[in-house]
C-alpha positions in Angstrom: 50.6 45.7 143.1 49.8 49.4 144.4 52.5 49.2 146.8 55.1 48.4 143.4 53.5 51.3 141.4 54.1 53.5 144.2 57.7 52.2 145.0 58.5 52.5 141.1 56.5 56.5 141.1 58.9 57.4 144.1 62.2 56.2 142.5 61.1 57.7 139.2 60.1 61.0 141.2 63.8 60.8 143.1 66.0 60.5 139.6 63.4 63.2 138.2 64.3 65.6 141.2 67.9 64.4 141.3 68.5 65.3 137.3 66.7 68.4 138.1 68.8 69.0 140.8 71.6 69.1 138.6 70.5 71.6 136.2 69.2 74.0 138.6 72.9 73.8 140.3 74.6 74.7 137.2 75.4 78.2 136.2 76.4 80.0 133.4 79.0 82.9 132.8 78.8 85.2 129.8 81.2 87.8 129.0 80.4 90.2 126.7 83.1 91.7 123.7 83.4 95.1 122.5 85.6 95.4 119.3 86.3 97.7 116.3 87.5 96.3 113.2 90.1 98.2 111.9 89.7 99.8 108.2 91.6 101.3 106.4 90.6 103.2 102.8 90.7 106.6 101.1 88.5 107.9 98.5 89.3 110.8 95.7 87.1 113.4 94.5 87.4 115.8 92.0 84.8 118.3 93.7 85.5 119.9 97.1 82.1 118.6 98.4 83.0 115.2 97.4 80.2 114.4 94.9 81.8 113.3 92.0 84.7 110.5 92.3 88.2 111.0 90.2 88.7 108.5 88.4 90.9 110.1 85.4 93.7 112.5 85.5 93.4 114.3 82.3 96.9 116.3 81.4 96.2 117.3 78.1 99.7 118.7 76.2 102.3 119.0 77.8 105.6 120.9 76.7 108.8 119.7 77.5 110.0 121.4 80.6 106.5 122.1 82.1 104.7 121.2 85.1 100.8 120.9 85.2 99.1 120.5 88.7 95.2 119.3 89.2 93.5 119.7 92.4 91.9 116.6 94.1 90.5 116.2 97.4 91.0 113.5 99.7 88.6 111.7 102.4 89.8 109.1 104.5 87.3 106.0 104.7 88.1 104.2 107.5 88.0 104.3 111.3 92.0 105.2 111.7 94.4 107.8 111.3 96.3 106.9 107.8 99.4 108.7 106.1 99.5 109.1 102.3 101.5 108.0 99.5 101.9 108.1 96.1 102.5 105.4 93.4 103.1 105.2 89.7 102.8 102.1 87.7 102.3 100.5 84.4 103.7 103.4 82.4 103.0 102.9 78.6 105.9 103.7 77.2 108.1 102.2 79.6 110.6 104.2 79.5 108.3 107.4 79.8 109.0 107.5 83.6 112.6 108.3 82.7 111.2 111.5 81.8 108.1 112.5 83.5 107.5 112.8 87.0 104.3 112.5 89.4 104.1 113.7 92.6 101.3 115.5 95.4 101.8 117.9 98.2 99.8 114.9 100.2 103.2 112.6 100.3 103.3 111.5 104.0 100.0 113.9 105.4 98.2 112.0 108.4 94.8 112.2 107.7 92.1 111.9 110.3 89.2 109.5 109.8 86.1 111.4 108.6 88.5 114.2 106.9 89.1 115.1 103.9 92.3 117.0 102.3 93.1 119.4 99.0 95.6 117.7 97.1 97.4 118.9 94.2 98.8 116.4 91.3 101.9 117.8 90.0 103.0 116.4 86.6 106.3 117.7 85.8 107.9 116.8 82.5 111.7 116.6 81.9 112.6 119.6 79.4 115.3 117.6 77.6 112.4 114.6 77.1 113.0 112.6 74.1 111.3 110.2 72.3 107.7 110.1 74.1 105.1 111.2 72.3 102.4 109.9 73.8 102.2 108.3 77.7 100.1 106.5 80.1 100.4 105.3 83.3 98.4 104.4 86.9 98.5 106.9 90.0 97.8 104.6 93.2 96.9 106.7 96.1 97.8 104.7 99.3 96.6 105.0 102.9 98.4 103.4 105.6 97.3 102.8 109.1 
């Protein structure tokens, strides 16, 4: 009977050291990864030290043939170089746009990530403008990277 318990303890000790065995003998390989998301993202201020954020371009009234300008400043917000653009949408009247005209001395400017830009708004509105009163529409600011 001692001599089975001891045959049965050295079989059980053999598979214990032979599963043991096994897992010292494998390895493991880890490779580490490095990677920057890239963002993209501007931001608009209407103070040079960036404190307060534009949100409305107020004109005020216009007369035909004039051009207004409004100074903005520009950060870039992300980790990339982007180049600026300028969109109009949703004008209210429609046909407004036939007439009046946005544009920025920003169109096409690289900016660096981190910097921040002067802009100028220039609103320039048609002197032979007819039948617009009153007008609305969106500026989009676009970075590209």
């Amino acid at each position: 009977m001692k001599r089975g318990l001891l045959v049965l303890m050295v079989i059980c000790g053999f598979t214990l050291g032979v599963g043991l065995s096994f897992t010292v003998h494998l390895t493991r390989y880890s490779i580490e990864n490095i990677a920057a998301v890239k963002m993209v993202g501007v931001s608009v201020w209407q103070d040079v030290n960036l404190t307060t954020p534009l949100t409305q371009l107020d004109w005020g009234f216009i007369e035909p043939g004039e051009n207004v300008t409004i100074t903005c400043y520009v950060r870039n917000e992300g980790n990339i170089p982007e180049t600026l653009g300028l969109l109009t949408e949703n004008w209210t009247p429609a046909n407004a746009s036939d007439w009046i005209n946005l544009s920025w001395n920003l169109e096409g400017v690289t900016i660096d990530f981190g910097e921040a830009l002067t802009g100028n708004f220039t609103l320039t509105v048609s002197s032979s403008i007819t039948s617009v009163i009153k007008f609305s529409f969106d500026t989009v600011i676009v970075g590209s990277g």
